[in-house]
C-alpha positions in Angstrom: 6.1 13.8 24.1 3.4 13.7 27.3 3.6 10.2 29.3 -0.3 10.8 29.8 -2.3 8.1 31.4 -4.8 7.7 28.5 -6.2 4.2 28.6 -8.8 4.6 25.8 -9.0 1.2 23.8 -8.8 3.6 20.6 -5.8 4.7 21.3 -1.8 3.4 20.4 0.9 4.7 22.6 3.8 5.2 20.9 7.5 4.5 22.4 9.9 6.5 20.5 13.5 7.8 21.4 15.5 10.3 18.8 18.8 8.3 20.3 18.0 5.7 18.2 18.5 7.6 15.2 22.1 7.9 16.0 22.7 4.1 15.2 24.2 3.1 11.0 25.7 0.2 10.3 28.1 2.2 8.1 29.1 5.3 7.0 30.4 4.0 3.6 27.5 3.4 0.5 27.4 -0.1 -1.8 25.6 -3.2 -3.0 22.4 -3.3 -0.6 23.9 -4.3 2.6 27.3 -5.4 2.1 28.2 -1.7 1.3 30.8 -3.0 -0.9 31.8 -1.0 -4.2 32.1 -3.3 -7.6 33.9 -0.3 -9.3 31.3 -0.6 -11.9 28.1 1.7 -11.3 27.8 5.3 -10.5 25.2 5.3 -8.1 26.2 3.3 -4.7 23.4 3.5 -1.8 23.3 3.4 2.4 22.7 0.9 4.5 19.3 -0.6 4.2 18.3 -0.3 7.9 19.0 3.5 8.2 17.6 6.1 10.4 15.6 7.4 7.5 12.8 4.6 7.2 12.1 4.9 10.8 11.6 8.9 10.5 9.2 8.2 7.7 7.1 5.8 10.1 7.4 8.4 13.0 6.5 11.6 10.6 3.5 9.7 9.2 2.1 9.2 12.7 2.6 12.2 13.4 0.9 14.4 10.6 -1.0 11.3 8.6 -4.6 11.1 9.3 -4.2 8.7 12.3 -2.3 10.9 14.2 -5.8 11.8 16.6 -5.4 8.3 18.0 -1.7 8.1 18.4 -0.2 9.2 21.7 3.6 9.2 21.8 5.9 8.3 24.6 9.9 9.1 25.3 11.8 5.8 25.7 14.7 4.9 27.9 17.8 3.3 27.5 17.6 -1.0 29.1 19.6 -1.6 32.0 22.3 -4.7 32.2 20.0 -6.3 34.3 16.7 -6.5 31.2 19.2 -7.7 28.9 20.4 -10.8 30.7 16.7 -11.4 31.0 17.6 -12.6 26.9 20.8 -13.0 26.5 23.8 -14.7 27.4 26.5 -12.1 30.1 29.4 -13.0 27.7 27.4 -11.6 24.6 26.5 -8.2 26.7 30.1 -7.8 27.9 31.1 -8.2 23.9 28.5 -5.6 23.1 29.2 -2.9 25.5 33.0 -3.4 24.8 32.3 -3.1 21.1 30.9 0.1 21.8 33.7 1.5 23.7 36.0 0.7 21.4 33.6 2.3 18.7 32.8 0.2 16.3 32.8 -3.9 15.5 31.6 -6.1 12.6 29.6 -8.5 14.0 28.4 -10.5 11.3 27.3 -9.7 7.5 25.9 -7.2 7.1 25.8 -6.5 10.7 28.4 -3.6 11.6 28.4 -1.9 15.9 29.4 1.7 15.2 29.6 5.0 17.0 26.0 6.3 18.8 25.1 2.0 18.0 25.3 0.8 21.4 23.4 3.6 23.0 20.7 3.4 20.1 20.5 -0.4 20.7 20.4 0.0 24.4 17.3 2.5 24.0 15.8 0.0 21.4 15.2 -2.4 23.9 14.2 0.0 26.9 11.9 1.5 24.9 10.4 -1.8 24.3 10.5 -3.1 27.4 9.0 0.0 28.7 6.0 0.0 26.1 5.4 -3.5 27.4 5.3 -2.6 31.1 2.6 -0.1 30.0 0.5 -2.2 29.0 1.1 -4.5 32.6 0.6 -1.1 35.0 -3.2 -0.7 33.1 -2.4 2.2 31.4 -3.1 1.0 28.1 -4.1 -2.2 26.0 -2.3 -1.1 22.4 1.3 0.4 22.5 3.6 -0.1 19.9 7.7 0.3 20.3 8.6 1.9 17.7 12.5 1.1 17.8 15.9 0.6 15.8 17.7 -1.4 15.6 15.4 -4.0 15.2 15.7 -7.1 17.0 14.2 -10.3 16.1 17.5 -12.1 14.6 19.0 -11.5 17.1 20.2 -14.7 19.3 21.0 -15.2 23.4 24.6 -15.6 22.4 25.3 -13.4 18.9 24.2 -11.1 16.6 22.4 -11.7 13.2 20.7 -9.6 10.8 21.3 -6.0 11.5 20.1 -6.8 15.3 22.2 -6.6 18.6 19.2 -7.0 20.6 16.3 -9.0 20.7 13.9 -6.3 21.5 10.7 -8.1 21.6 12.4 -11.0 23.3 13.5 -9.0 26.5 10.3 -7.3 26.5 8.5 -11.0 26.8 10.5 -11.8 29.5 9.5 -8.7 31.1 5.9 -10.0 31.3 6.6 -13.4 32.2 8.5 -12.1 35.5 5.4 -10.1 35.9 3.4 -13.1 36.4 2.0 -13.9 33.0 1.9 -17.3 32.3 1.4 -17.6 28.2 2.3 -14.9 26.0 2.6 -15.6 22.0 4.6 -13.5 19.7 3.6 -13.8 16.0 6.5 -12.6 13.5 4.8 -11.3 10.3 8.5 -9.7 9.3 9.5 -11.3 5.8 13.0 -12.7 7.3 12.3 -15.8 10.1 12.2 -14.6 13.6 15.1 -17.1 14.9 16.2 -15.2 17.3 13.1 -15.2 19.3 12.3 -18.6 18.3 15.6 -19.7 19.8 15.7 -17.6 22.8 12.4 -19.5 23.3 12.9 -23.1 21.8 12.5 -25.0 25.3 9.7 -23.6 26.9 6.4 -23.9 27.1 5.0 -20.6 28.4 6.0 -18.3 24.7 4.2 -19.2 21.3 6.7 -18.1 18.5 5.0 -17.7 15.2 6.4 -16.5 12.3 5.1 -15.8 8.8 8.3 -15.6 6.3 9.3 -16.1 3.3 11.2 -19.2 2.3 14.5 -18.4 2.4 16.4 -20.5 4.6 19.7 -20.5 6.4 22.2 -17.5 5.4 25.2 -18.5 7.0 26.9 -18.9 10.2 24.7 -16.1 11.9 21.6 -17.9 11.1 21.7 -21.8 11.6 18.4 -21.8 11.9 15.9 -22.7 8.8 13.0 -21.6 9.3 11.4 -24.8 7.9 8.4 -26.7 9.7 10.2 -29.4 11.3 11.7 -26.8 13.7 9.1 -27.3 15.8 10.6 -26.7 19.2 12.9 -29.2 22.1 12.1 -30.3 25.2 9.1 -28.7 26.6 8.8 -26.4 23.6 7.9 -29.4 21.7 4.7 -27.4 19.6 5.4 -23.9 20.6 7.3 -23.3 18.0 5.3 -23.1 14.5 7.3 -21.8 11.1 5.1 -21.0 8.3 7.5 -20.6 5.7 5.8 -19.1 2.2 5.8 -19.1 -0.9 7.3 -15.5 -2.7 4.5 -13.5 -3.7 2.4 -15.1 -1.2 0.2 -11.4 -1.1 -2.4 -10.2 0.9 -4.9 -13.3 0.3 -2.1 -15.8 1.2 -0.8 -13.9 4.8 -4.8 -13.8 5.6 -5.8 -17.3 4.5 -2.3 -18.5 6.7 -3.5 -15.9 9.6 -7.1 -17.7 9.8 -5.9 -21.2 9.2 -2.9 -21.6 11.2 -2.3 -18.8 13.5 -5.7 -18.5 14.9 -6.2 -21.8 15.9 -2.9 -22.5 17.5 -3.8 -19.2 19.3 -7.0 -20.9 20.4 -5.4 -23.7 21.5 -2.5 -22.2 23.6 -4.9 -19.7 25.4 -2.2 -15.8 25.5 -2.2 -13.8 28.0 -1.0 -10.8 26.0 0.2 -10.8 22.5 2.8 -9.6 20.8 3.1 -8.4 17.6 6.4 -8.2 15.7 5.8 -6.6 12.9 8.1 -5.8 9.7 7.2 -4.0 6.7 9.3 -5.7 4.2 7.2 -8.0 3.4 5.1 -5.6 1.3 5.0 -5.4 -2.1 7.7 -2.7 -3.0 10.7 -3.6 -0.4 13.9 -4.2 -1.4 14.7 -6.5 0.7 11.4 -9.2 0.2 9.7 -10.9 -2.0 6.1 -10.9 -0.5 3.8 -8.7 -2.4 1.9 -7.9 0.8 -0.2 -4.2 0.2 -1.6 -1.5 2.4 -4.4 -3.6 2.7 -2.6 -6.7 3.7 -1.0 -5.3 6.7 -4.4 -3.6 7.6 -6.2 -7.1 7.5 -3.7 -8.9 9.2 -3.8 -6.4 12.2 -7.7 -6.6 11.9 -7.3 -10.4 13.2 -4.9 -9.3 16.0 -6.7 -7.0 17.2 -10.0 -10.0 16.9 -7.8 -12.7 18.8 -6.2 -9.9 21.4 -10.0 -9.4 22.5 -11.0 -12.9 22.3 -7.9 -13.7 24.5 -6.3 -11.3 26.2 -8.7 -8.5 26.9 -7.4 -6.6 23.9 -3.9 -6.3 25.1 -1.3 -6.0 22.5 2.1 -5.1 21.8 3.7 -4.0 18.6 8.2 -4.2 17.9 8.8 -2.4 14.8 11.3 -4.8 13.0 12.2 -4.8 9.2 10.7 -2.7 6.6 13.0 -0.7 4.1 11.3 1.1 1.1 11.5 4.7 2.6 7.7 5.4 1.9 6.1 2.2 1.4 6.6 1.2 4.8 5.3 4.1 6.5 2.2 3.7 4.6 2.1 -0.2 5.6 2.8 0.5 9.4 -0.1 3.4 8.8 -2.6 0.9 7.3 -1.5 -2.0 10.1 -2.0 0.7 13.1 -5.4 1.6 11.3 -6.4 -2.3 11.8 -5.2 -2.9 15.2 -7.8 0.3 16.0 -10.7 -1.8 14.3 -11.1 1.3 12.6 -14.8 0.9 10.0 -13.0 2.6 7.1 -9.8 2.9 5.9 -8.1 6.8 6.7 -5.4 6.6 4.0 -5.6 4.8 0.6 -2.6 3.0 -1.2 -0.7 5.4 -3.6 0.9 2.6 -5.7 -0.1 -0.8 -5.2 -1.4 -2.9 -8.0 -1.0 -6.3 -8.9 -3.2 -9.0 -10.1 -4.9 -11.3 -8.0 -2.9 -14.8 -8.2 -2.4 -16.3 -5.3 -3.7 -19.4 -5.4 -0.3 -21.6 -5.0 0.1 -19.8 -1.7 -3.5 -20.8 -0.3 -2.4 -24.6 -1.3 1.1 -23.9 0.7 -0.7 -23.2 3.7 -3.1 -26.5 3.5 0.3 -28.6 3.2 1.5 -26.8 5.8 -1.2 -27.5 8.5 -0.9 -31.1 7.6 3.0 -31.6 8.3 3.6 -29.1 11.0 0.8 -31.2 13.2 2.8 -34.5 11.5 5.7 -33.4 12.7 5.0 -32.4 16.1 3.4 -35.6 17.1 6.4 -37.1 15.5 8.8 -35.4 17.6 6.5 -35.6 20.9 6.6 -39.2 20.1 10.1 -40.0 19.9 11.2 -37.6 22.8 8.7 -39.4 25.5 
């Protein structure tokens, strides 16, 4: 992997470490994530997030036809120091002695094993180092491709198969570099709480996220996702939820895009976005319900890419978060890359996807939706003044 100084604005630099494949939540197999055995079926399966999806999404950059405009990068391991940028000393000192003591299970789910520490450690260097990147000039697109993913993950504890908060640390990184707005927008199918809370006072990070309605889970994850969390204190407004219907599809992510994340782009002026980006909202992952295709992800990216040059100077900066059907995904993260390059044509057509075109009830979700998030934000700027 060459650390050239290729700046072209077709190409993606990639930020990739094999450490991170060292990283399972378990060696055991069971139902999904709980890796529990019923005593009742023949067949038990891995962990969801396992080092296998992400060597799909590496191998398809790779050898797929976009691999002329790829440019990979060796990562690095964060230092203490970029991780208190995020979180909270105590919930370091718990990590690193969870990894000494080889192994801890932090919450459902959620399990700190052998090689975990290090490959969560290199997660967030990588990130952070894809970020500076972009900040020296040597490039506008570069994309962390990382595990464990990050976005659940919390200042204080752990949520959702994430230690931590990748893209989180890596904002902080350019807001010490003198930027003064950055947004992040979460098109992952789980809500991005724990960048929306690591963020929830301030008024210098726009946290977006496009999920599907599914609420609290549990002690890990207080947080709703639901539009009146709208942000506190100064955050009032910078905080916008746009939870969605199941089977929203590629018409309803595009129609939510141009309605509501455009304009509150437009109005809060980034710097530099961020793009954290999760492939299990597509239409074949087990672990969502969104029905997005090949040519979902590719459109969405098309309108990063649109409001990266309208605002930013085209700079923007992909975390690889969820994503779990082992071939699917990789095709998704292929067709997304494709439309962050503005590419005129598509370079790699959808094996599988079909469905009909009925998507109508999520269109009509996102019109309610504009309506009483700006309701609601007034509402809460009123009665905090």
């Amino acid at each position: 992997m060459a650390d050239g100084d290729e700046s072209s604005d077709e190409l993606i630099h990639v930020f990739w470490h094999d450490g991170m494949l060292a990283h399972t939540n378990s060696s055991s197999y069971g139902v999904f994530d709980t890796l529990q055995d019923p005593g009742f079926l023949d067949v038990l399966e891995p962990h969801p997030e396992n080092a296998d999806r992400v060597r799909n999404m590496k191998s398809i950059l790779q050898r797929g036809p976009i691999s002329p405009y790829i440019r990979f990068h060796q990562g690095r391991a964060a230092t203490q120091q970029e991780l208190l940028y995020f979180h909270t000393p105590e919930y370091v000192q718990e990590l690193i002695a969870a990894g000494k003591s080889g192994g801890k299970f932090l919450c459902s789910g959620t399990c700190l094993n052998v090689g975990s520490w290090e490959a969560a450690l290199l997660a967030a260097g990588s990130t952070c180092k894809a970020m500076q990147h972009i900040l020296d000039g040597h490039a506008k697109l570069a994309y962390a491709l990382v595990r464990p993913p990050g976005h659940h993950a919390q200042p204080s504890h752990a949520d959702g198969y994430c230690f931590l908060n990748n893209a989180g640390i890596a904002v902080h990184v350019a807001l010490m570099s003198g930027y003064k707005r950055i947004a992040v927008i979460d098109i992952d199918v789980h809500y991005g709480n724990g960048t929306a809370e690591g963020f929830y006072e301030r008024d210098d990070v726009l946290t977006v996220s496009l999920h599907m309605n599914h609420g609290s889970w549990g002690p890990s994850h207080p947080q709703t996702g639901q539009l009146d969390e709208v942000g506190r204190g100064k955050g009032i407004g910078f905080n916008l939820n746009i939870p969605l219907p199941n089977g929203s599809g590629d018409q309803g992510y595009e129609y939510a895009m141009e309605e509501l994340v455009v304009p509150a782009l437009g109005a809060f002026k980034p710097e530099m976005l961020v793009l954290v980006m999760g492939q299990d909202s597509s239409a074949f992952d087990p672990n969502g319900r969104q029905c997005i295709t090949m040519e979902g992800y590719r459109k969405v990216a098309q309108i990063i890419r649109q409001q990266a040059e309208l605002h930013t100077g085209g700079k923007v900066l992909v975390v690889q978060e969820g994503g779990y059907h082992l071939t699917y995904a990789a095709y998704c993260l292929h067709a997304a890359l494709e439309g962050l390059l503005s590419l005129p044509q598509a370079l790699l057509s959808d094996p599988i996807a079909y469905y009909p075109e009925d998507e109508t009830f999520a269109v009509e979700r996102v019109k309610q939706i504009k309506y009483q998030y700006n309701s609601l934000v007034q509402k809460a700027r009123t009665s905090s003044s």
